[in-house]
C-alpha positions in Angstrom: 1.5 -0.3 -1.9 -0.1 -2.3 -4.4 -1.3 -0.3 -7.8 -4.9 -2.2 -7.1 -5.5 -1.1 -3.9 -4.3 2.5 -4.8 -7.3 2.8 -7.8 -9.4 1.2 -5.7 -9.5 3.9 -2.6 -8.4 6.4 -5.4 -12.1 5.0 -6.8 -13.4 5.4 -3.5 -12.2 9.2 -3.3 -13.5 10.0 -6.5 -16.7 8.2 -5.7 -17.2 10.6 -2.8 -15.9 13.7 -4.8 -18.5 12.9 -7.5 -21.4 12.7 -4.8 -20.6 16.4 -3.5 -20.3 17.4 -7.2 -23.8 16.3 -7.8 -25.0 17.5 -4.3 -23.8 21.0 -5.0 -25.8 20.3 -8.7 -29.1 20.6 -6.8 -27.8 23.2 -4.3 -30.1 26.4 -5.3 -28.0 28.9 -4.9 -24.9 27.9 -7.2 -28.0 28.1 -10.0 -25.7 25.1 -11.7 -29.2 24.2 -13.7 -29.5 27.3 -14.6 -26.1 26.9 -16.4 -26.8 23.4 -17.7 -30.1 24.1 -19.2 -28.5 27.3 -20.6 -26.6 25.3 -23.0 -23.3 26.9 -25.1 -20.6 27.3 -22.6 -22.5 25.5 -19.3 -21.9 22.3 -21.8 -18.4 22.3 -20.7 -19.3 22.1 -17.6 -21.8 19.2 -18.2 -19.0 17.3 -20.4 -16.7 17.4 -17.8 -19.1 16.5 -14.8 -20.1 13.3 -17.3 -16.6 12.6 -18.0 -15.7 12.5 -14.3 -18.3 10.4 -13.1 -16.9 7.8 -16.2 -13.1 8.5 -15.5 -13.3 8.8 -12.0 -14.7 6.5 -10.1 -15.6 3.7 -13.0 -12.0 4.2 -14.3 -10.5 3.9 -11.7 -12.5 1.0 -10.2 -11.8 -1.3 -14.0 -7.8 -0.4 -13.3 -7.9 -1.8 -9.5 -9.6 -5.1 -10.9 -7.1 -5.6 -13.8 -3.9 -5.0 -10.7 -5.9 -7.2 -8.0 -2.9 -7.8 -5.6 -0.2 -7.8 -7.9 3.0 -5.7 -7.8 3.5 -3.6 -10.6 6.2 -0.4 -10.7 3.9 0.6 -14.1 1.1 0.2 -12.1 1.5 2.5 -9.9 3.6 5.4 -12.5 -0.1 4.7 -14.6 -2.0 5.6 -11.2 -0.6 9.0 -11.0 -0.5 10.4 -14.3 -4.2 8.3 -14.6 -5.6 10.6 -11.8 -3.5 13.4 -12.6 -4.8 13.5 -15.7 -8.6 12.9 -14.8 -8.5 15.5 -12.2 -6.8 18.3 -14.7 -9.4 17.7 -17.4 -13.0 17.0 -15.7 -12.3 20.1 -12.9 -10.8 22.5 -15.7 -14.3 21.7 -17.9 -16.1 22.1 -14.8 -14.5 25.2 -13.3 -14.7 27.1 -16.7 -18.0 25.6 -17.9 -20.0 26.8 -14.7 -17.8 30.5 -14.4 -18.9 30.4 -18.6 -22.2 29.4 -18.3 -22.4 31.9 -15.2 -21.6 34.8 -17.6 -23.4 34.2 -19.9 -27.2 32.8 -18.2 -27.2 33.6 -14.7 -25.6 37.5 -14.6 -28.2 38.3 -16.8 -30.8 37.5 -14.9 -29.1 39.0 -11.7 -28.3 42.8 -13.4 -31.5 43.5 -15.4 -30.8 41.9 -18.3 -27.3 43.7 -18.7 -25.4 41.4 -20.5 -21.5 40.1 -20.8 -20.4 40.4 -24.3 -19.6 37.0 -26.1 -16.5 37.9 -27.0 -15.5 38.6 -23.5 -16.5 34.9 -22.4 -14.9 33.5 -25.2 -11.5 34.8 -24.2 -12.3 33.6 -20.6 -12.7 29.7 -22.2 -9.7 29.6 -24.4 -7.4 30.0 -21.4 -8.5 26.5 -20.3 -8.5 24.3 -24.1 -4.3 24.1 -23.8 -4.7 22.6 -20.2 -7.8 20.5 -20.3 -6.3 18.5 -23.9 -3.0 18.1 -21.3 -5.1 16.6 -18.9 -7.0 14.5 -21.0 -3.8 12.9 -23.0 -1.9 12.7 -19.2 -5.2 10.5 -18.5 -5.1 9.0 -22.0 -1.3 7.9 -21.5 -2.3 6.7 -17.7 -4.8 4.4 -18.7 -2.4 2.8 -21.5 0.3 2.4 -19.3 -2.3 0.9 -16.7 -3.5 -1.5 -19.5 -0.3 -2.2 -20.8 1.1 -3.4 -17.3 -1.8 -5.4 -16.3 -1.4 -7.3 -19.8 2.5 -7.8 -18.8 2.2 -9.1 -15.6 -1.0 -11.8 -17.3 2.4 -12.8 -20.3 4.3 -13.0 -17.2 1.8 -15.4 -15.8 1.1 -13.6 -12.4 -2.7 -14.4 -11.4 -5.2 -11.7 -10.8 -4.8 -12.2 -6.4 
C-alpha cells in the first residue's frame, strides 16, 4: 500500500478517535471540565487533547497529500513511527492529565473536601514525562522522515498522482 493512502485513512481513524475524545469531553459523568477548568495537572490533559487534534488527524491528513499515489519505502517507515509516536504522547498527556486533574479537583469534591496530597500526584505525573518526550521525538523523527521522502521522490521527479 501506498504511504498516502495509509495517512489518509490513518487521518480518517484519528478523525473519528478525536470525535469520541470530545464526545466523552461533554459526557457528565467523566467531570473532564471539571478537570480542565481546574487547571495545574488537568493542563496535561488539555495539551495533549490539543496536540492530538493537530497531530492526528491534520498531520496526518498534510503527510497523505505530500505522498498522493506515489511509492515510497520511507513513506511508509515515517507512517509508523509518525502514528506511533502521536498516539504515545497525546494518550499518555491525556491518560495522566485527567487521572491528575481527577486527584487533585474532582476527589475533593466527592470525599468532603478530603484531599490527596500534592506530593502524592506529583509522583503519579513523573512516571509519564520519560514516555510522553519518547513519543513525541518518535513523532518528531516520523514527520522528518515523512517530509524528507516526499522531498526525494519531488528531486526524483515523480508527480504528486
Amino acid at each position: 500500500m501506498v504511504p498516502g493512502k495509509l495517512f489518509r485513512y490513518a487521518s480518517l481513524a484519528h478523525l473519528l478517535a478525536a470525535s469520541v475524545i470530545t464526545l466523552l469531553i461533554a459526557y457528565e459523568p467523566l467531570e473532564i471540565p471539571r478537570v480542565i477548568s481546574g487547571g495545574s495537572a488537568g493542563m496535561w490533559f488539555t495539551m495533549g487533547y490539543l496536540m492530538y487534534l493537530i497531530a492526528g488527524p491534520l498531520g496526518n491528513l498534510y503527510l497523505s497529500s505530500t505522498y498522493g499515489d506515489r511509492k515510497s519505502s520511507m513513506g511508509l517507515l515515517s507512517f509508523l513511527i509518525y502514528n506511533a509516536g502521536v498516539m504515545i504522547a497525546t494518550f499518555l498527556l491525556m491518560y495522566a492529565g485527567y487521572n491528575a486533574g481527577w486527584m487533585m479537583h474532582v476527589y475533593p469534591v466527592h470525599h468532603q473536601g478530603a484531599q490527596i496530597p500534592i506530593p502524592q500526584i506529583h509522583n503519579f505525573l513523573v512516571n509519564f514525562v520519560t514516555p510522553i518526550g519518547i513519543g513525541t521525538i518518535l513523532a518528531g523523527l516520523g514527520a522528518l522522515l515523512g517530509a524528507l521522502g516526499s522531498i526525494i521522490l519531488d528531486l526524483r521527479g515523480e508527480p504528486v498522482k
